[in-house]
N, CA and C of each residue as an Amber inpcrd file, in Angstrom:
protein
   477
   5.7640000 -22.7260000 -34.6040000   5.3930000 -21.3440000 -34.8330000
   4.4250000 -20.8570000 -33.7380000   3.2470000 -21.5730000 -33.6070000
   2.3710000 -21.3100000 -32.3980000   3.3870000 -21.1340000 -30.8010000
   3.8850000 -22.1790000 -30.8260000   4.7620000 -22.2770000 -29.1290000
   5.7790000 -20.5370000 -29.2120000   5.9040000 -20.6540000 -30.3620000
   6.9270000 -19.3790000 -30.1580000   6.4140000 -18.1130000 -30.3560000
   4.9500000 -18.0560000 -30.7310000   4.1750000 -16.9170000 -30.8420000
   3.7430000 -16.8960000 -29.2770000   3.4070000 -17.9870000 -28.5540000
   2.8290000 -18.2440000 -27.2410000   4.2720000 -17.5500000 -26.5940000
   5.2100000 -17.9390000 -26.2960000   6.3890000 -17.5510000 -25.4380000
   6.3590000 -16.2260000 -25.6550000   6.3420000 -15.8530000 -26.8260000
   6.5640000 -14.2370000 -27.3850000   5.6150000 -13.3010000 -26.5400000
   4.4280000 -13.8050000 -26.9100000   2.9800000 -13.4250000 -26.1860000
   3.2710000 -13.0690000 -24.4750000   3.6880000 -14.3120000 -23.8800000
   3.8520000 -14.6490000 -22.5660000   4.7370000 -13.4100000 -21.9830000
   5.8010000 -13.2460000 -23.1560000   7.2650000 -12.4080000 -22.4950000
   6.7910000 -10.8910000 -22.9170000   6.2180000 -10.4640000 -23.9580000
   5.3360000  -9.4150000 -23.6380000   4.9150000  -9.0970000 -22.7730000
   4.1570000  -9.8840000 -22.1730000   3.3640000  -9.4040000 -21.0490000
   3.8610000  -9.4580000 -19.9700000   4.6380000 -10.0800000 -19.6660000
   5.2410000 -10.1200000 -18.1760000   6.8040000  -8.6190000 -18.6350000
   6.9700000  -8.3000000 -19.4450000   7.8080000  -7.0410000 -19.4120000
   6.9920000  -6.1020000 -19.6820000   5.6690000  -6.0460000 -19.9620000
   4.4580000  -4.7820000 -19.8700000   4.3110000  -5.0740000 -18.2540000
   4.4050000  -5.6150000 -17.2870000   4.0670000  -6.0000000 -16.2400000
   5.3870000  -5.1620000 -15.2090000   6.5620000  -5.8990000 -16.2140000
   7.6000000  -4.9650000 -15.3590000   7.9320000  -3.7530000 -15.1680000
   7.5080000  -3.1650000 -16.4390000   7.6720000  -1.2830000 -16.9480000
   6.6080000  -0.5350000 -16.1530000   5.0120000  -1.2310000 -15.8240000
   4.5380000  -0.8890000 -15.1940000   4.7670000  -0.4220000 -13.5860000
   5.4590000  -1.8040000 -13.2330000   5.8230000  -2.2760000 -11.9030000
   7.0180000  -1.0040000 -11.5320000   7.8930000  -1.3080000 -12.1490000
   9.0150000   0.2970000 -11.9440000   8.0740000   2.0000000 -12.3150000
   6.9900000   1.8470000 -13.0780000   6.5470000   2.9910000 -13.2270000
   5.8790000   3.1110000 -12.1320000   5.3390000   2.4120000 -11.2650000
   4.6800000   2.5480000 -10.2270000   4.8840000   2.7720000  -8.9760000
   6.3940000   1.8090000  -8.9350000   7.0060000   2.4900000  -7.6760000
   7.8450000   3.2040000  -7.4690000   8.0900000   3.9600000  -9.1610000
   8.7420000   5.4890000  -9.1710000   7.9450000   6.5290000  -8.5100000
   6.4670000   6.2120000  -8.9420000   4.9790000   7.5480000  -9.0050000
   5.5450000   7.4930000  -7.2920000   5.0740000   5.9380000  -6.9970000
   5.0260000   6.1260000  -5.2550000   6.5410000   6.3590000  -4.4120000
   7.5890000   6.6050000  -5.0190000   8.7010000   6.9730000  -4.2830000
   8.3000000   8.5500000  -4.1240000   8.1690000   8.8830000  -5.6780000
   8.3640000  10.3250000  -5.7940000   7.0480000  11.1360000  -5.0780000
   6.1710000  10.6090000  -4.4440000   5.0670000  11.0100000  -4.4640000
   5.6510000  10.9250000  -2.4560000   5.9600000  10.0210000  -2.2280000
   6.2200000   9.8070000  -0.9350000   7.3360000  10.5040000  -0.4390000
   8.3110000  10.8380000  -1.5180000   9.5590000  11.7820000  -0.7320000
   9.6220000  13.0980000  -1.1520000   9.2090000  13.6850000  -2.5850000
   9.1870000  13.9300000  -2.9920000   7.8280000  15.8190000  -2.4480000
   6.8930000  14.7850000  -2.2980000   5.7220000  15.7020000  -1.9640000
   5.2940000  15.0450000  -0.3730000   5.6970000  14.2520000   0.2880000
   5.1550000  13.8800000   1.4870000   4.0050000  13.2790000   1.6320000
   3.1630000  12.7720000   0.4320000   2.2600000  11.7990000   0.3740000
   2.2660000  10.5450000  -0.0940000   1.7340000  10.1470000   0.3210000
   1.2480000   8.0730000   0.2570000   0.2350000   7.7290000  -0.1390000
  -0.1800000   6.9860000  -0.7630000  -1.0680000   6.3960000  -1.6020000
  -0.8670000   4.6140000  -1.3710000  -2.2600000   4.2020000  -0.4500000
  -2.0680000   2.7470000  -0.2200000  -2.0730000   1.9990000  -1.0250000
  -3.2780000   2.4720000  -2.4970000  -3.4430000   1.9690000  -3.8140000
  -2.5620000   1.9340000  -4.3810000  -1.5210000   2.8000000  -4.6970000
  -0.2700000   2.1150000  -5.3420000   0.5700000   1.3840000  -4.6740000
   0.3390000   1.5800000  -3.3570000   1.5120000   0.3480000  -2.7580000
   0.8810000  -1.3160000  -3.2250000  -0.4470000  -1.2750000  -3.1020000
  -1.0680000  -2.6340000  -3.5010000  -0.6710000  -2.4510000  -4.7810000
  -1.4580000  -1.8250000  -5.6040000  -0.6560000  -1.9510000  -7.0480000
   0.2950000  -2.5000000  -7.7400000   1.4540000  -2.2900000  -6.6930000
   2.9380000  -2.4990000  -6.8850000   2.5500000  -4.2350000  -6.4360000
   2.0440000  -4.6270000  -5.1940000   2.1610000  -6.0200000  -5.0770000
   1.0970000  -7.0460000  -5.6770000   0.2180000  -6.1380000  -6.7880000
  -0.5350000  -7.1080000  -7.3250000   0.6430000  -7.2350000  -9.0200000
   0.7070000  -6.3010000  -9.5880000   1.3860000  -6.1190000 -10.9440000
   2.7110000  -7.3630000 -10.0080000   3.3940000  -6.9580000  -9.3110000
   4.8160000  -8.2550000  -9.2410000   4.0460000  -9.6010000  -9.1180000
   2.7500000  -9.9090000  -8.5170000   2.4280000 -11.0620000  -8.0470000
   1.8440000 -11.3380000  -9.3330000   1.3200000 -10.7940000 -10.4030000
   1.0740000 -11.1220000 -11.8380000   2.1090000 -11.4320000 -12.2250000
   3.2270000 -10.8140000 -12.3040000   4.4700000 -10.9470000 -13.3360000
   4.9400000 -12.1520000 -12.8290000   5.0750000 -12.5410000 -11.9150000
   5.7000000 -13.6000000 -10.7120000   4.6400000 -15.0050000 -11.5770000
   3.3670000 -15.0470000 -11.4420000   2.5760000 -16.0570000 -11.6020000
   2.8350000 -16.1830000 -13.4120000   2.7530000 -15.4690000 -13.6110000
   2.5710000 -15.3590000 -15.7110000   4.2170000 -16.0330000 -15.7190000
   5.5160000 -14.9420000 -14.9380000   6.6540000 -15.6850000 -15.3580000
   6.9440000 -17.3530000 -14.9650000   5.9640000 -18.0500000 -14.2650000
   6.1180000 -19.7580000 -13.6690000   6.1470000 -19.8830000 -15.5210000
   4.5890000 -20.0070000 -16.0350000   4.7320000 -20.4920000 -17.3030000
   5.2730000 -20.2010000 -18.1700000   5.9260000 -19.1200000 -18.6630000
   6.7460000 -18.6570000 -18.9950000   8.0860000 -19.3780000 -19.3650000
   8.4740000 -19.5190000 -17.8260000   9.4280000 -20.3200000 -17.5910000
   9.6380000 -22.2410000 -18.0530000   8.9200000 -21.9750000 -17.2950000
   8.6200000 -23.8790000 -17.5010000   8.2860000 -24.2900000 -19.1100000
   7.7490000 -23.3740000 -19.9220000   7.5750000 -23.5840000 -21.5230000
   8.8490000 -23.8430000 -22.3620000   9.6320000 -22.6350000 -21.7330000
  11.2420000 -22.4670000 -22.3340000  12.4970000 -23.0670000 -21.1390000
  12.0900000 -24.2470000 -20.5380000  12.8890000 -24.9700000 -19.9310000
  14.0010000 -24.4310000 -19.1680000  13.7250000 -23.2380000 -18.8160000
  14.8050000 -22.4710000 -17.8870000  14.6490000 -22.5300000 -16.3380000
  13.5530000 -23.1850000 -15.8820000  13.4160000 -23.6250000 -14.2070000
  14.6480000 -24.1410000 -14.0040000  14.7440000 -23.5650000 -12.1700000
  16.2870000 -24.1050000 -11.8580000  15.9400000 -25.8700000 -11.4920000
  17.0520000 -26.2110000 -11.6830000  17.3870000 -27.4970000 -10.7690000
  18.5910000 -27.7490000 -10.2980000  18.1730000 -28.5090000  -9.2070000
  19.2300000 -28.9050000  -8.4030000  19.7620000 -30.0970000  -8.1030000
  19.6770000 -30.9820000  -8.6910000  19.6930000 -31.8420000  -8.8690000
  21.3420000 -32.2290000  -9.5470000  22.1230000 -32.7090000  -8.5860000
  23.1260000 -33.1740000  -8.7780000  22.9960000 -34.0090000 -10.2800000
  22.2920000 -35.1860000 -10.0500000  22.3730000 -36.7200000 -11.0700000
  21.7000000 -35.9840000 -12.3940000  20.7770000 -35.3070000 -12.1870000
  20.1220000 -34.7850000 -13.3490000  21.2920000 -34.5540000 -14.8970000
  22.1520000 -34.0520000 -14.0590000  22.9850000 -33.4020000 -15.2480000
  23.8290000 -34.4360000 -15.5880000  24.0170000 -35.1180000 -15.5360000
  24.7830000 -36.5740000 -16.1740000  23.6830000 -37.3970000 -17.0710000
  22.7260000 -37.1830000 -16.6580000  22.0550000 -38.4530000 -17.3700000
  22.2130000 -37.6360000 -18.8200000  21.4660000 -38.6690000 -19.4900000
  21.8450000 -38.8060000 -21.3940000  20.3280000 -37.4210000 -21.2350000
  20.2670000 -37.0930000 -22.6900000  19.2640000 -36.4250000 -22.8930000
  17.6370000 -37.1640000 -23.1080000  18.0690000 -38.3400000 -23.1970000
  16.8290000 -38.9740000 -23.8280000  16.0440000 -39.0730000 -22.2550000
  17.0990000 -40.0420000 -21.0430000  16.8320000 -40.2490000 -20.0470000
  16.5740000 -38.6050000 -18.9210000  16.8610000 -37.5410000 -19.3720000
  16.1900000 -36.9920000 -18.7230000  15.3510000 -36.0380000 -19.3740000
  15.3090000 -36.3090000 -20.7330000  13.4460000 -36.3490000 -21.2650000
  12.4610000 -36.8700000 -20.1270000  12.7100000 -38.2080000 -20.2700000
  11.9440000 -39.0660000 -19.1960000  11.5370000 -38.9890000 -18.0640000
  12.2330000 -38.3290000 -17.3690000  12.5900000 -37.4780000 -15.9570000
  11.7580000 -36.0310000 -15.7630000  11.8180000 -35.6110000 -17.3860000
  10.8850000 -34.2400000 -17.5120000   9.3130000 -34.6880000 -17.5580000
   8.9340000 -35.9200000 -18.2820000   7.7800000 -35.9420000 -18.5450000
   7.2050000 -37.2440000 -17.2440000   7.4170000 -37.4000000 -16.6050000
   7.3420000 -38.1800000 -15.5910000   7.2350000 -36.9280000 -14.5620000
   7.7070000 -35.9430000 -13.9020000   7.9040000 -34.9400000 -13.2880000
   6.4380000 -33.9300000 -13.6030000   6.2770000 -33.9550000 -15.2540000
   5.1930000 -33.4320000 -15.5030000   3.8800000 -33.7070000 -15.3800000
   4.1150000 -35.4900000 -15.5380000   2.6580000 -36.0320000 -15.2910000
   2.0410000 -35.7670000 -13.6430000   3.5010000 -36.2010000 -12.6000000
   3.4210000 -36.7480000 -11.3480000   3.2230000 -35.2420000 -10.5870000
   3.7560000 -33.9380000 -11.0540000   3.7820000 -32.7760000 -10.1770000
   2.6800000 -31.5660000 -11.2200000   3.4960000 -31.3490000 -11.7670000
   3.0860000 -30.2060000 -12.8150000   1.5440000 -30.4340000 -12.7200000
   1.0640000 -31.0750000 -13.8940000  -0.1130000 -31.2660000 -14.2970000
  -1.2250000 -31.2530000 -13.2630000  -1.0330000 -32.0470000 -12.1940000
  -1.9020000 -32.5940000 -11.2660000  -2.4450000 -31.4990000 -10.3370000
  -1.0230000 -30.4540000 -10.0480000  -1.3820000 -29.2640000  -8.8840000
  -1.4820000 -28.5460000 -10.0150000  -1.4720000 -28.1220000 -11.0520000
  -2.0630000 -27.0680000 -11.9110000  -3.5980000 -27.1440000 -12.0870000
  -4.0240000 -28.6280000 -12.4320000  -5.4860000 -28.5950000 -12.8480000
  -5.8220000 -28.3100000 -11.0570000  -5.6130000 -29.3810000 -10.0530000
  -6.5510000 -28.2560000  -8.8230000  -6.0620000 -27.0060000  -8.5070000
  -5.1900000 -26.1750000  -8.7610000  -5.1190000 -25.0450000  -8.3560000
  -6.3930000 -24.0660000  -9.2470000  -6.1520000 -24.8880000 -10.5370000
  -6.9540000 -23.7730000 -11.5970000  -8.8330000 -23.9580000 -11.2410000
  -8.6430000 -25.2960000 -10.8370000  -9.7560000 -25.5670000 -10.9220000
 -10.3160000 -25.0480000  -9.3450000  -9.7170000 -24.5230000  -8.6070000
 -10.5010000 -24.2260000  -6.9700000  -9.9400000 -22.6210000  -7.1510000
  -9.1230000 -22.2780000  -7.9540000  -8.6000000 -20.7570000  -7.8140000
  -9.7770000 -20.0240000  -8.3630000 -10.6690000 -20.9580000  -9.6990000
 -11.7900000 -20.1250000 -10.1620000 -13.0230000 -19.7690000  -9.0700000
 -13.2810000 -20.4460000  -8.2520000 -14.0040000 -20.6130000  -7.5980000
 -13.9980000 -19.2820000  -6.4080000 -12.1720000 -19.2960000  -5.9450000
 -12.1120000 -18.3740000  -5.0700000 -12.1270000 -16.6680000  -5.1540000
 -11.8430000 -16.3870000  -6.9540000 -11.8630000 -15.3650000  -8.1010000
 -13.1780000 -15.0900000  -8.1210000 -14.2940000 -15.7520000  -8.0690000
 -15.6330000 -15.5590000  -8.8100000 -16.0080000 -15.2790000  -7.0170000
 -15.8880000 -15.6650000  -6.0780000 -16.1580000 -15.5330000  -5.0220000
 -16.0560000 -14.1420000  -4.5030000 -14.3310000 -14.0740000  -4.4600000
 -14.4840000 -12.3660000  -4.4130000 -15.4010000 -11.2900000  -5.7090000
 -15.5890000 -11.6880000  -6.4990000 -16.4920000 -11.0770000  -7.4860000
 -17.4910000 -10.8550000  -7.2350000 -18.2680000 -11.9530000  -6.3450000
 -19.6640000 -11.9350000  -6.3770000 -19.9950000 -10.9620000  -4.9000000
 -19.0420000 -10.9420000  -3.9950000 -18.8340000 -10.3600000  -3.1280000
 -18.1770000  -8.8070000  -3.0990000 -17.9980000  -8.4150000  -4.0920000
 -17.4150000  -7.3650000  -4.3720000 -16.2100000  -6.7560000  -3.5110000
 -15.3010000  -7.9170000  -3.2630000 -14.3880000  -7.8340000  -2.1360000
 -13.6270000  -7.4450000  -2.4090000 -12.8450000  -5.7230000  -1.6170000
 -11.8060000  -4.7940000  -1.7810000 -11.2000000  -4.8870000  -0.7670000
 -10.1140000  -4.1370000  -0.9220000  -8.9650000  -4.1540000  -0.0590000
  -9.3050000  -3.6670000   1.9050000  -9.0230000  -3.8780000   2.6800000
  -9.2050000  -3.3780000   3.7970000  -8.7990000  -2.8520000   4.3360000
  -7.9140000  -2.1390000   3.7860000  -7.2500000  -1.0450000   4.0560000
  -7.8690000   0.5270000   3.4700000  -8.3290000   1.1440000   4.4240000
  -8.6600000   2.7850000   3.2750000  -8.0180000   3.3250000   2.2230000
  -8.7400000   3.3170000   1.2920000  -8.1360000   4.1540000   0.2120000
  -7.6230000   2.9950000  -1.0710000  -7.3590000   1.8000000  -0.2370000
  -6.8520000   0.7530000  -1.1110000  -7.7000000   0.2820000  -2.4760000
  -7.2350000  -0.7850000  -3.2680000  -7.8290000  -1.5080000  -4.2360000
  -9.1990000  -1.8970000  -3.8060000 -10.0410000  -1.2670000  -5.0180000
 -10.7410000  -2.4700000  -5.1230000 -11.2910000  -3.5460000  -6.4730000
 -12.1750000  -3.8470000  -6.6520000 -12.1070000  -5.2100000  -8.0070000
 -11.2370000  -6.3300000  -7.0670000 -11.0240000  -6.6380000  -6.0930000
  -9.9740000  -7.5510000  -5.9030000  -9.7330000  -9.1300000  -6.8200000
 -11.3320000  -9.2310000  -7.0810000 -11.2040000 -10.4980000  -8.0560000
 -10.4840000 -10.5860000  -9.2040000 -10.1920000  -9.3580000  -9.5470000
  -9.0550000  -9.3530000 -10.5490000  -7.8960000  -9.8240000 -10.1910000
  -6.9860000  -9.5850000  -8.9910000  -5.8080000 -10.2390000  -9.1760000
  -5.7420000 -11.8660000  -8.7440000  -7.5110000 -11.9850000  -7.7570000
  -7.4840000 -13.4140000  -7.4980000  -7.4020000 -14.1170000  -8.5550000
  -7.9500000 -13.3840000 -10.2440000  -8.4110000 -14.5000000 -11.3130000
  -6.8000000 -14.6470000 -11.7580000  -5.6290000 -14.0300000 -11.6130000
  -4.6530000 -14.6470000 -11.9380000  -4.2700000 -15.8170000 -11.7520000
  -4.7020000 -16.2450000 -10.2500000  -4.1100000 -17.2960000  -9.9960000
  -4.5460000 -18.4610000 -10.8740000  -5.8050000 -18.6230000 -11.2980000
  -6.5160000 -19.6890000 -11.9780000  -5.8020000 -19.5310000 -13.0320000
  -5.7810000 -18.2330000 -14.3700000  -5.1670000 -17.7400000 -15.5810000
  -4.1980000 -18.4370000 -15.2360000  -3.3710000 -17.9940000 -14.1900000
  -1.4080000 -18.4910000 -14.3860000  -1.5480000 -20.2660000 -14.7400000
  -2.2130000 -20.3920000 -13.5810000  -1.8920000 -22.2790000 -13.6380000
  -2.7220000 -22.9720000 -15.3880000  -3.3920000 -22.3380000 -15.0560000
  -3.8920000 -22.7070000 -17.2560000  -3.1950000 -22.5310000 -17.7970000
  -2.2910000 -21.3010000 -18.0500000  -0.8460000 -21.1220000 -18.7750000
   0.1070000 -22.1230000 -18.3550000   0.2750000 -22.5290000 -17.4210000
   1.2520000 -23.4810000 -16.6360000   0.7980000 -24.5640000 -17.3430000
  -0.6990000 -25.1290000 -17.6480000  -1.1460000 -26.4580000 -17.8540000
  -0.4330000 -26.2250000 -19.6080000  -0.8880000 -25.3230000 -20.2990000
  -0.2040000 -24.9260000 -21.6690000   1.0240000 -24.9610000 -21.9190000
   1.5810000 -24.3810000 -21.2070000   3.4580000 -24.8410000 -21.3280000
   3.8930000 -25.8850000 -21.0270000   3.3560000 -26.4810000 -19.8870000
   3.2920000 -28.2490000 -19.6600000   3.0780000 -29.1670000 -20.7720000
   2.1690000 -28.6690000 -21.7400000   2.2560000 -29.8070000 -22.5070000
   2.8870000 -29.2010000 -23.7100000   3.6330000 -27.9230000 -24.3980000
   4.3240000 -27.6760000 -25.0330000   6.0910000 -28.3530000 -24.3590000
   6.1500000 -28.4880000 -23.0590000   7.1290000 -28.1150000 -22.3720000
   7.4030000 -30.3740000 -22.7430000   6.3520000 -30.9080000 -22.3760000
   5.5970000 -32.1230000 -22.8920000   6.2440000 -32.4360000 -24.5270000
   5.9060000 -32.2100000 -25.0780000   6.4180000 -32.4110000 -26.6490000
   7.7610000 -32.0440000 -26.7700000   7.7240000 -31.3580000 -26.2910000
   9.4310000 -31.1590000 -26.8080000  10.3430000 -32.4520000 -26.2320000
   9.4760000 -32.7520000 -24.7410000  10.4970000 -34.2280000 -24.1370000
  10.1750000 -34.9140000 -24.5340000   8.7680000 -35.0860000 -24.8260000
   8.5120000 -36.2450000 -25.8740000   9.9230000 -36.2110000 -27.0390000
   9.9600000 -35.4710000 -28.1220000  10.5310000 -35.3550000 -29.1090000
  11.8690000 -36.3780000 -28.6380000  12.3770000 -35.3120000 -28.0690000
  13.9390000 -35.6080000 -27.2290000  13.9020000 -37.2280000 -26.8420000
  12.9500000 -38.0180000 -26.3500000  12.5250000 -39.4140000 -25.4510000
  13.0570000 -40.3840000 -26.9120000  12.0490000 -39.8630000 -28.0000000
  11.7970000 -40.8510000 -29.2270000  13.1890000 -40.7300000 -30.3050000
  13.9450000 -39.8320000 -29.7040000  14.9820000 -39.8030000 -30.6330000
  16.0180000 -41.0450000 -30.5180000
């Protein structure tokens, strides 16, 4: 019930992310052809909201086991054996670059914060530490679906 309130949660937000994302670069089409003005802030806009939706949809993904693979052999093996393959993959990749990403992304988030670091471009964003703190947020969600993503291969392993 929790994992599927979490996915629910997750897919909310990354389609509040997308409605935004098309509302935004409707404003800035229509604003740019429309009336002959530009606005740099919504062009950033547009590439912070996709680079949210982009980072939120990794965990997302990886919770509800829809990451691609390519992997020829993968798809033959039994289910149990590539349980095994999932949670071995999770210990050896997943987990390891999630906790340092999350754990040095806070650092680089609170940095621009403390610095009050905006865009350098005129007219552009500023708060920039806001879209830096995604990166830390995403990979914590990533570490969360990892180990939901975790139990379920567990499950599948012990059967």
């Amino acid at each position: 019930m929790l994992k599927q309130k979490y996915s629910q949660y997750l897919e909310n937000i990354i389609i509040g992310l997308l409605l935004l994302t098309i509302l935004n670069v409707f404003v800035d089409v229509l604003l740019r052809y429309a009336f002959n003005d530009s606005s740099i802030a919504l062009q950033e806009l547009e590439w912070h909201l996709f680079s949210s939706m982009f980072l939120l949809g990794i965990a997302y993904t990886l919770q509800n086991d829809g990451h691609v693979r390519v992997d020829i052999f993968y798809a033959k093996f039994s289910p149990k054996k590539q349980a095994l393959i999932n949670l071995i993959g999770l210990l050896i990749f997943i987990l390891p670059l999630s906790l340092l990403v999350s754990y040095y992304g806070f650092d680089f988030a609170y940095q621009a914060f403390l610095l009050n670091e905006q865009s350098g471009d005129p007219g552009g964003l500023t708060q920039r530490f806001l879209i830096k703190s995604m990166i830390p947020i995403s990979f914590i969600l990533i570490i969360v679906s990892g180990v939901i993503f975790a139990q379920n291969n567990y499950r599948e392993f012990k059967r």
